[in-house]
LOTORBA-622831 format. One record per atom (N, C-alpha, C): residue in three letters; chain; z negated, y negated, x. Coordinates in steps of 0.02 Angstrom, whole numbers. Atoms other than C-alpha are relative to their C-alpha. Example, Ala and Ser with C-alpha at 12.3 -4.5 7.8 and 13.67 -1.06 7.14 Angstrom:
residues 2
+------+------+--------+--------+--------+
| code | unit |      z |      y |      x |
+------+------+--------+--------+--------+
|  ALA |    A |      0 |     59 |     45 |
|  ALA |    A |   -390 |    225 |    615 |
|  ALA |    A |      0 |    -60 |     45 |
|  SER |    A |      3 |     59 |    -42 |
|  SER |    A |   -357 |     53 |    684 |
|  SER |    A |    -37 |    -55 |    -39 |
+------+------+--------+--------+--------+
***
This chain:
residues 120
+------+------+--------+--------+--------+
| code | unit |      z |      y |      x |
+------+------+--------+--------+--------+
|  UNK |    A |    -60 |     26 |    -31 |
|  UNK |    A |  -1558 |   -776 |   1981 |
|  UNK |    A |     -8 |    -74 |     13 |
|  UNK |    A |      0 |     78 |    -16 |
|  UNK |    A |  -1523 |   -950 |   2053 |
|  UNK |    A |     39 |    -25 |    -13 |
|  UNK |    A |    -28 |     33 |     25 |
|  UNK |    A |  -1440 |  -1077 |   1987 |
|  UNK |    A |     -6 |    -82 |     22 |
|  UNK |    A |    -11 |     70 |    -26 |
|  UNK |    A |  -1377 |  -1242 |   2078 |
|  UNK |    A |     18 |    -46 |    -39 |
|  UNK |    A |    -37 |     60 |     16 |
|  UNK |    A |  -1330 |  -1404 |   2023 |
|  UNK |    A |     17 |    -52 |     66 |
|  UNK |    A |     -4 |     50 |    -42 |
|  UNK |    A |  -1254 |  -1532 |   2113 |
|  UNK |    A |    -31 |    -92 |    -34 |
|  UNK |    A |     39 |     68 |     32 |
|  UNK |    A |  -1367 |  -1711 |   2082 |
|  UNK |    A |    -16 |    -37 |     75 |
|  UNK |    A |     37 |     54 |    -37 |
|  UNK |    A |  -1412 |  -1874 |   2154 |
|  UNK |    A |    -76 |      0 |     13 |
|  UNK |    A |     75 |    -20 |     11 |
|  UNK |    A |  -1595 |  -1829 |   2089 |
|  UNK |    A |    -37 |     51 |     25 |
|  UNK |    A |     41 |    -75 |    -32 |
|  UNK |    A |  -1732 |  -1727 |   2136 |
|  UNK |    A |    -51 |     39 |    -31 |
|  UNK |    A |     37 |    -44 |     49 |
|  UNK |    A |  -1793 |  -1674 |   1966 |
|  UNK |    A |     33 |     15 |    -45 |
|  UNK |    A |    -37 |    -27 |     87 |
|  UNK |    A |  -1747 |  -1587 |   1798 |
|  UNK |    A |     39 |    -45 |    -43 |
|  UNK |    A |    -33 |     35 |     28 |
|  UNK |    A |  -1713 |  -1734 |   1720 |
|  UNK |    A |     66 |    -61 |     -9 |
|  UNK |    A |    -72 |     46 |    -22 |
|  UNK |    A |  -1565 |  -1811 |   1831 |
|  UNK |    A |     58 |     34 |    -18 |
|  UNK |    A |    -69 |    -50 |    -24 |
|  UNK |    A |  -1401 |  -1775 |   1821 |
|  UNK |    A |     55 |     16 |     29 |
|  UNK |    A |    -25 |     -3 |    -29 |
|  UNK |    A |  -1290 |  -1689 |   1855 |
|  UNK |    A |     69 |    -37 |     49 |
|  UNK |    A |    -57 |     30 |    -50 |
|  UNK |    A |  -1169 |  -1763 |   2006 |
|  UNK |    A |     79 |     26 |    -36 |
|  UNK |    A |    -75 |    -19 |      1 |
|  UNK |    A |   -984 |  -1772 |   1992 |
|  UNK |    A |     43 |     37 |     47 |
|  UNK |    A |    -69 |    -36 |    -47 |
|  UNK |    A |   -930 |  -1719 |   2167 |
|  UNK |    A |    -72 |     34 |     45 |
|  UNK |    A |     30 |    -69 |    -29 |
|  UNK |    A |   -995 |  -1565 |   2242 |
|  UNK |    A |    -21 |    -23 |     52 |
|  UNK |    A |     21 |      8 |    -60 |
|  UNK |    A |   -970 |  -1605 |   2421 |
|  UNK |    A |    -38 |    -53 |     37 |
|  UNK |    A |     33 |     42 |    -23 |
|  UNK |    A |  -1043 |  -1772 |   2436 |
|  UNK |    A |    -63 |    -11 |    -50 |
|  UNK |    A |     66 |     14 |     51 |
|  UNK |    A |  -1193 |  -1771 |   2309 |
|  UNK |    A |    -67 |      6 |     53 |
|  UNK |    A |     74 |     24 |    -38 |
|  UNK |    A |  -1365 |  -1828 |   2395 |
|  UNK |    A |    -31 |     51 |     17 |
|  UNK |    A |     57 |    -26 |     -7 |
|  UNK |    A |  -1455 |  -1671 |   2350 |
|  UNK |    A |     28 |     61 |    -64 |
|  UNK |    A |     -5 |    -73 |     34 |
|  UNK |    A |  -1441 |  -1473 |   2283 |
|  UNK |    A |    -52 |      5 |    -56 |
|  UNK |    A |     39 |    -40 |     29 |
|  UNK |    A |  -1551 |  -1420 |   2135 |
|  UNK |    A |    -12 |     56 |    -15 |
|  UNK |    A |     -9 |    -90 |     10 |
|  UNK |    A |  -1596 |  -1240 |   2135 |
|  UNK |    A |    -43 |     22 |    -38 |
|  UNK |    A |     25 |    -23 |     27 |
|  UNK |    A |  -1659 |  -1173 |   1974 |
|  UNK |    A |    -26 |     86 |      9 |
|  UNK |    A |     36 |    -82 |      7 |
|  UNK |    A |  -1761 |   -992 |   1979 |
|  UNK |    A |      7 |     35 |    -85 |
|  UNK |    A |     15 |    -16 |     94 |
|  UNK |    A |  -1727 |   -910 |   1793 |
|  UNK |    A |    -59 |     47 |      9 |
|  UNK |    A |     22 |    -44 |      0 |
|  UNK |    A |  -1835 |   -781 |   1859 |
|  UNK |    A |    -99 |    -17 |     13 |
|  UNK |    A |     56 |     41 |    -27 |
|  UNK |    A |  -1994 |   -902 |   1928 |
|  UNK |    A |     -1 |    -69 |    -82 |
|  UNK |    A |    -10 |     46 |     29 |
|  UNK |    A |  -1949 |  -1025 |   1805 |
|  UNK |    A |    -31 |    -73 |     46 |
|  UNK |    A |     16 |     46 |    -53 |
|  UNK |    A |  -1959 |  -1172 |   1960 |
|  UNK |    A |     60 |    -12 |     13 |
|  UNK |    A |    -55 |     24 |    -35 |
|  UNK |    A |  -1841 |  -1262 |   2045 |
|  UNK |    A |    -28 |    -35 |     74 |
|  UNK |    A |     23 |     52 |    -60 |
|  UNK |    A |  -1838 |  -1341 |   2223 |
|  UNK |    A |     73 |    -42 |     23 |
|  UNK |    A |    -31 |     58 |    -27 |
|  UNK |    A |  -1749 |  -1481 |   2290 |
|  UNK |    A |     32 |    -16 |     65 |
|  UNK |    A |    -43 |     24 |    -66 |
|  UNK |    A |  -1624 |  -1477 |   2453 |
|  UNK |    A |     62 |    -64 |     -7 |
|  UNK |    A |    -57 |     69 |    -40 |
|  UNK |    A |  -1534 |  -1635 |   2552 |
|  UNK |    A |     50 |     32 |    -14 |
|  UNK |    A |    -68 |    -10 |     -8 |
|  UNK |    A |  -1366 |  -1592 |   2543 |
|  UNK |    A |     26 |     -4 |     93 |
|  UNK |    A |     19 |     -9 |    -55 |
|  UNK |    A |  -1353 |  -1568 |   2735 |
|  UNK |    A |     76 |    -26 |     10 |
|  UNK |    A |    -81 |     30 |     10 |
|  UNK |    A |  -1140 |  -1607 |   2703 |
|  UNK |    A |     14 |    -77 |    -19 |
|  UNK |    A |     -2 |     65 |     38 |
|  UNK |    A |  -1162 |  -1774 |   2605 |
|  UNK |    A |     34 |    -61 |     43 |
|  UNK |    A |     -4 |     40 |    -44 |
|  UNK |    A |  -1131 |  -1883 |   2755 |
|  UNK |    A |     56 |      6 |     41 |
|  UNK |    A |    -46 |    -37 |    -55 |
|  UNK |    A |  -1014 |  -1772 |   2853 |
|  UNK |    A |     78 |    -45 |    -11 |
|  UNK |    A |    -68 |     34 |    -11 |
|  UNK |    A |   -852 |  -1851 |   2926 |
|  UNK |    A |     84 |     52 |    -53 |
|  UNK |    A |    -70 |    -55 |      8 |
|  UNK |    A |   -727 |  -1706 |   2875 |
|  UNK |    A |    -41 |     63 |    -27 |
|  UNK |    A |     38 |    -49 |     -3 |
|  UNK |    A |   -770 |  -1530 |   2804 |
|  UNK |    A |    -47 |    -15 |    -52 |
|  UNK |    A |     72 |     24 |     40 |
|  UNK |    A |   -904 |  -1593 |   2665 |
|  UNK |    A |     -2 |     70 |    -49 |
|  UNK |    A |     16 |    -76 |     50 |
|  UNK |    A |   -865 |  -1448 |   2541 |
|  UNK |    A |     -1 |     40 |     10 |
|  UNK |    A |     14 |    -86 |    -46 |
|  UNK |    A |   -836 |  -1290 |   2660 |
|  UNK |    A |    -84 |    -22 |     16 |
|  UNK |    A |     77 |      3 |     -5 |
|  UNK |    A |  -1032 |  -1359 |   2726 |
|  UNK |    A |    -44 |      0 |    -78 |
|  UNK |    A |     67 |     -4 |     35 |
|  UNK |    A |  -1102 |  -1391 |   2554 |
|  UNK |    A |     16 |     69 |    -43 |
|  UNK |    A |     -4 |    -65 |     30 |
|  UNK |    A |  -1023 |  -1219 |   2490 |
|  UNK |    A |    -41 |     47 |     49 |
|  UNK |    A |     36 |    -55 |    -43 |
|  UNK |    A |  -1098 |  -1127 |   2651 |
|  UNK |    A |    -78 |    -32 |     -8 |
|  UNK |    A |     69 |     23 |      9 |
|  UNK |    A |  -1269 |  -1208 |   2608 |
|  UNK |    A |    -12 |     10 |    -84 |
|  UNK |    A |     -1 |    -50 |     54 |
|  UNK |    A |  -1254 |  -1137 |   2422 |
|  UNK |    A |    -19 |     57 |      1 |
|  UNK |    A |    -16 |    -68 |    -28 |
|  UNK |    A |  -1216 |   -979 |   2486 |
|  UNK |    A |    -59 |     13 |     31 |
|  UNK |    A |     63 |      8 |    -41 |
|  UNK |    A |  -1359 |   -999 |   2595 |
|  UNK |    A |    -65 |      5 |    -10 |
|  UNK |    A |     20 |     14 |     33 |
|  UNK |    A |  -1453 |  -1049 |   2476 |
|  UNK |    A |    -50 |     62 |    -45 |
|  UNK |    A |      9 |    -55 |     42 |
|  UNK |    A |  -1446 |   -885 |   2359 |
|  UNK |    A |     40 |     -5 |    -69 |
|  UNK |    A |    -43 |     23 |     65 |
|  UNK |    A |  -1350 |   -965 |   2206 |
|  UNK |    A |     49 |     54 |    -14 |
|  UNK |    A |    -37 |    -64 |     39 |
|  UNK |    A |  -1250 |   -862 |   2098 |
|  UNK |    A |     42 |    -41 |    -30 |
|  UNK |    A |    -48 |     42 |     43 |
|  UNK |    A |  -1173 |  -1013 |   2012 |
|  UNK |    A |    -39 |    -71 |     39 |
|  UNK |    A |     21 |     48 |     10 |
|  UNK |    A |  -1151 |  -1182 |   2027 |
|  UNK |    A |     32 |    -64 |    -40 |
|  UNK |    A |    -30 |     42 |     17 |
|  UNK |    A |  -1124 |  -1320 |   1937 |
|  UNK |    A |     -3 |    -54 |    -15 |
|  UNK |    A |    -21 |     61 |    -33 |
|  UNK |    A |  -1036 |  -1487 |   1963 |
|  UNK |    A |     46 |    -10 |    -49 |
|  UNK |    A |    -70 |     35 |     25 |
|  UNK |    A |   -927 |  -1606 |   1909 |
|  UNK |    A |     73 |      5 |     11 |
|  UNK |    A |    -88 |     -2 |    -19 |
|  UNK |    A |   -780 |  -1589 |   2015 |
|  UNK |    A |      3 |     36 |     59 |
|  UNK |    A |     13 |    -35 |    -59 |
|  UNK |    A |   -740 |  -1460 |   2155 |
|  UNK |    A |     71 |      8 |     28 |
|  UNK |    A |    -65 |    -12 |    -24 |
|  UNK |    A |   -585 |  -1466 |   2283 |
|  UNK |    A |      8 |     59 |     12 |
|  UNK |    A |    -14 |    -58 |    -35 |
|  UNK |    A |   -488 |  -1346 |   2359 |
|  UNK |    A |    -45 |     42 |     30 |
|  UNK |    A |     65 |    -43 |    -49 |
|  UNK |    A |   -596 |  -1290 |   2498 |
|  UNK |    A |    -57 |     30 |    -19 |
|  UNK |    A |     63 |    -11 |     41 |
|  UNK |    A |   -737 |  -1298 |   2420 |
|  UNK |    A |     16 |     57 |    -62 |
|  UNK |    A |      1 |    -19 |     62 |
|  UNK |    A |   -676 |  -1211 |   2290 |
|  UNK |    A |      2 |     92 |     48 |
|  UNK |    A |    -16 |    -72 |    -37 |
|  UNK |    A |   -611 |  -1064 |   2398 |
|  UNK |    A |    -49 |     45 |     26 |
|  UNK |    A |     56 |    -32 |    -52 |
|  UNK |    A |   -761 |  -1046 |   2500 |
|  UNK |    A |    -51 |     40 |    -50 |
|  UNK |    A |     61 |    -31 |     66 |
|  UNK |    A |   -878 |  -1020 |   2326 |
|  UNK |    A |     34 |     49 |    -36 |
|  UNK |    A |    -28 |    -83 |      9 |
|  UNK |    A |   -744 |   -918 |   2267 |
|  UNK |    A |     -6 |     63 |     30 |
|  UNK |    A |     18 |    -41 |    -54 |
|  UNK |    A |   -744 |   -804 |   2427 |
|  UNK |    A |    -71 |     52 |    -16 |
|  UNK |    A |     71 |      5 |     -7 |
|  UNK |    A |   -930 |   -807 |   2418 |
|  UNK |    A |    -16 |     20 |    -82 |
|  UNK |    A |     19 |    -44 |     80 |
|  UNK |    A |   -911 |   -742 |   2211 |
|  UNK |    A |    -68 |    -40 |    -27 |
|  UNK |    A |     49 |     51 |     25 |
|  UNK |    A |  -1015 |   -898 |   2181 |
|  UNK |    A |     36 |    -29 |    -78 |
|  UNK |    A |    -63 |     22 |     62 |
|  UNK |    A |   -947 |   -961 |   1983 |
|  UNK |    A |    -26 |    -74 |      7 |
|  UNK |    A |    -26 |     89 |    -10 |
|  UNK |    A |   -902 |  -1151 |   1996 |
|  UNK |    A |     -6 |      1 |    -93 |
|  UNK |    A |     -5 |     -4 |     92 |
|  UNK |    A |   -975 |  -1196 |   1818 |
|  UNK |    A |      3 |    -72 |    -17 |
|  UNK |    A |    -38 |    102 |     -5 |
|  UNK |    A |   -869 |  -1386 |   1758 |
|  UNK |    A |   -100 |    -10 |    -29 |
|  UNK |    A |     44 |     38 |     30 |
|  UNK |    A |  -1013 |  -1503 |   1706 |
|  UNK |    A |     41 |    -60 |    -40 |
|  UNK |    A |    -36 |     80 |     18 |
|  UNK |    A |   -991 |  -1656 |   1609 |
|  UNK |    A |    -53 |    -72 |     31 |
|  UNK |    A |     42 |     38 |    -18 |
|  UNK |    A |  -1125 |  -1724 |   1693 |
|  UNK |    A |    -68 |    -32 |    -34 |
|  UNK |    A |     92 |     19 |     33 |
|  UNK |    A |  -1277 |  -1729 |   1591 |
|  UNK |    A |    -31 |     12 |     27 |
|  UNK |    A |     80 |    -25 |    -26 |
|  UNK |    A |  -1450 |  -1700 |   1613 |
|  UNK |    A |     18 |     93 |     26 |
|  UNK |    A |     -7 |    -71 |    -49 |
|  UNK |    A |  -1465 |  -1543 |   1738 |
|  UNK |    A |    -42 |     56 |    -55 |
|  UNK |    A |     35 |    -73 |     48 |
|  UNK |    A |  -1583 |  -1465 |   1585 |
|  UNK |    A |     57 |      2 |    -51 |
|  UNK |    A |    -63 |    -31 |     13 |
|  UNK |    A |  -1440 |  -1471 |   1476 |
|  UNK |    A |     29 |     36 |      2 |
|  UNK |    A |    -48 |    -33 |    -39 |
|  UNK |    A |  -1326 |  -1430 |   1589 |
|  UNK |    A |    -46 |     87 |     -9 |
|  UNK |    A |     46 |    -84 |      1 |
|  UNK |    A |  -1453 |  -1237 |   1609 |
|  UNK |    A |    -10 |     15 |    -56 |
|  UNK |    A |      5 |    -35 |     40 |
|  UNK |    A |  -1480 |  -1237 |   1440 |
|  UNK |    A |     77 |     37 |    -42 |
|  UNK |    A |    -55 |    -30 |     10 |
|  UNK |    A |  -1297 |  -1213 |   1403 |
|  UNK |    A |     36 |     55 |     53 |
|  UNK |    A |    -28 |    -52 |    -56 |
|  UNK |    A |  -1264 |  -1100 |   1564 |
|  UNK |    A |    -33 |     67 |    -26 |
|  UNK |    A |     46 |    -59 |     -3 |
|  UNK |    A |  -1416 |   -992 |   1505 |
|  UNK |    A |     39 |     15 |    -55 |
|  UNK |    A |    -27 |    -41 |     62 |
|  UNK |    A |  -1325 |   -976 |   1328 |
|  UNK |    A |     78 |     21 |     -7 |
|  UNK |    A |    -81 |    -29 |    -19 |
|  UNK |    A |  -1143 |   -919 |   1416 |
|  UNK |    A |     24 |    -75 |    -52 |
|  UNK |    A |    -31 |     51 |     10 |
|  UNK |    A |  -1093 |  -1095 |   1344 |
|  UNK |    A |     41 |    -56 |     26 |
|  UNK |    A |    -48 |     36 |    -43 |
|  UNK |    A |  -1028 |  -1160 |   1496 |
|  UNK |    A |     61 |     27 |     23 |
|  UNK |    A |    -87 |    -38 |    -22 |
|  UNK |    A |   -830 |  -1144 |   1573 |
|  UNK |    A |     -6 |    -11 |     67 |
|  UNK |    A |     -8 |     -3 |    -73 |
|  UNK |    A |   -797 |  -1110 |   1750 |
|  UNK |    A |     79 |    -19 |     35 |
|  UNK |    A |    -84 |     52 |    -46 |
|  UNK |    A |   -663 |  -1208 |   1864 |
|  UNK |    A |     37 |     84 |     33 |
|  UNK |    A |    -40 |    -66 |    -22 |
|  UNK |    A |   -533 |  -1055 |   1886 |
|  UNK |    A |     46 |    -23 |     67 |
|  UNK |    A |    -24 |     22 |    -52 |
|  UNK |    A |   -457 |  -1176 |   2015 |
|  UNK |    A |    -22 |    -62 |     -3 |
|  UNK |    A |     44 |     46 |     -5 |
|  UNK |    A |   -498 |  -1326 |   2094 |
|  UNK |    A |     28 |    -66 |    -67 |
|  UNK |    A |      9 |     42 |     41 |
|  UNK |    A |   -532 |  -1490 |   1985 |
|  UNK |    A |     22 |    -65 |     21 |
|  UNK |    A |    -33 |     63 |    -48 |
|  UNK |    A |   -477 |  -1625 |   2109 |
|  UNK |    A |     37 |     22 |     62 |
|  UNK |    A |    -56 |     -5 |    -54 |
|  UNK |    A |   -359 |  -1634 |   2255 |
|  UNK |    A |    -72 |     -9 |     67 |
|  UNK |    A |     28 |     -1 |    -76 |
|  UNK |    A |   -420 |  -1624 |   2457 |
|  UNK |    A |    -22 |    -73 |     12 |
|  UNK |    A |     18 |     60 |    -18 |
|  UNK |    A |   -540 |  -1773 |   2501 |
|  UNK |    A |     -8 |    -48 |    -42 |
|  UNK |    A |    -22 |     63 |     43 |
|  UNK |    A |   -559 |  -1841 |   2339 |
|  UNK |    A |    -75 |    -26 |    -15 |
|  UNK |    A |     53 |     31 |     -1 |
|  UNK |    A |   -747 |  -1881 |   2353 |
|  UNK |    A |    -26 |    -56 |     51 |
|  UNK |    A |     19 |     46 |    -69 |
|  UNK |    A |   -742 |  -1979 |   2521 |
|  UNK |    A |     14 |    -51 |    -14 |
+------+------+--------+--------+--------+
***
C-alpha cells in the first residue's frame, strides 16, 4: 500500500508539512517495496483550487492515506470521495509519522481541520 505525506523535504527524514495544499512536495511511501519517491506538489503555487489539485494528484498518485497537518474543506471532501484517510500529523519526522500509522497509532481528520483558504 502507499502512503503519502505532505513535506517541504524530499527524504525520510523531513517533516512532515502542516498544510496539505500548499506543501512543496508529496512523499509516497511503498510498505510493500519498502521505498519511497518524491513528487512536486504540482498545486503548491496554484492561484485558487490548491487542495481539490493536490487531492486529485494523491489520488493519482495511488495513496490510500495521507497524512498532514491540516486539511480544508475541499480538500478534505475530495480525499474523502476518493476513500483516501486524512491521517492529523503533528508534524514530526515523516519516519515517525509511518511508524505510528504502521502501528494503527495514528487519528484521522473526520472533518476538515481548518477553514477555506487557510494556507494561502
Amino acid at each position: 500500500m502507499k502512503i503519502a505525506f505532505s513535506t517541504m523535504g524530499n527524504d525520510m527524514d523531513g517533516a512532515v508539512e502542516s498544510r496539505f495544499g500548499r506543501c512543496a512536495n508529496f512523499l509516497i511511501y511503498d510498505t510493500e517495496s519498502n521505498n519511497f519517491s518524491v513528487y512536486k506538489n504540482e498545486s503548491s503555487t496554484a492561484r485558487g483550487g490548491a487542495g481539490i489539485k493536490a487531492a486529485e494528484q494523491i489520488v493519482n498518485l495511488g495513496a490510500i492515506a495521507i497524512v498532514t497537518g491540516n486539511v480544508g474543506p475541499n480538500a478534505h471532501q475530495a480525499l474523502s470521495a476518493a476513500g483516501v484517510k486524512i491521517v492529523q500529523s503533528s508534524c514530526s519526522s515523516i519516519q515517525d509519522e509511518l511508524k505510528k500509522y504502521l502501528a494503527n497509532e495514528s487519528k484521522t481528520y473526520d472533518s476538515p481541520s481548518v477553514e477555506s483558504h487557510h494556507g494561502v
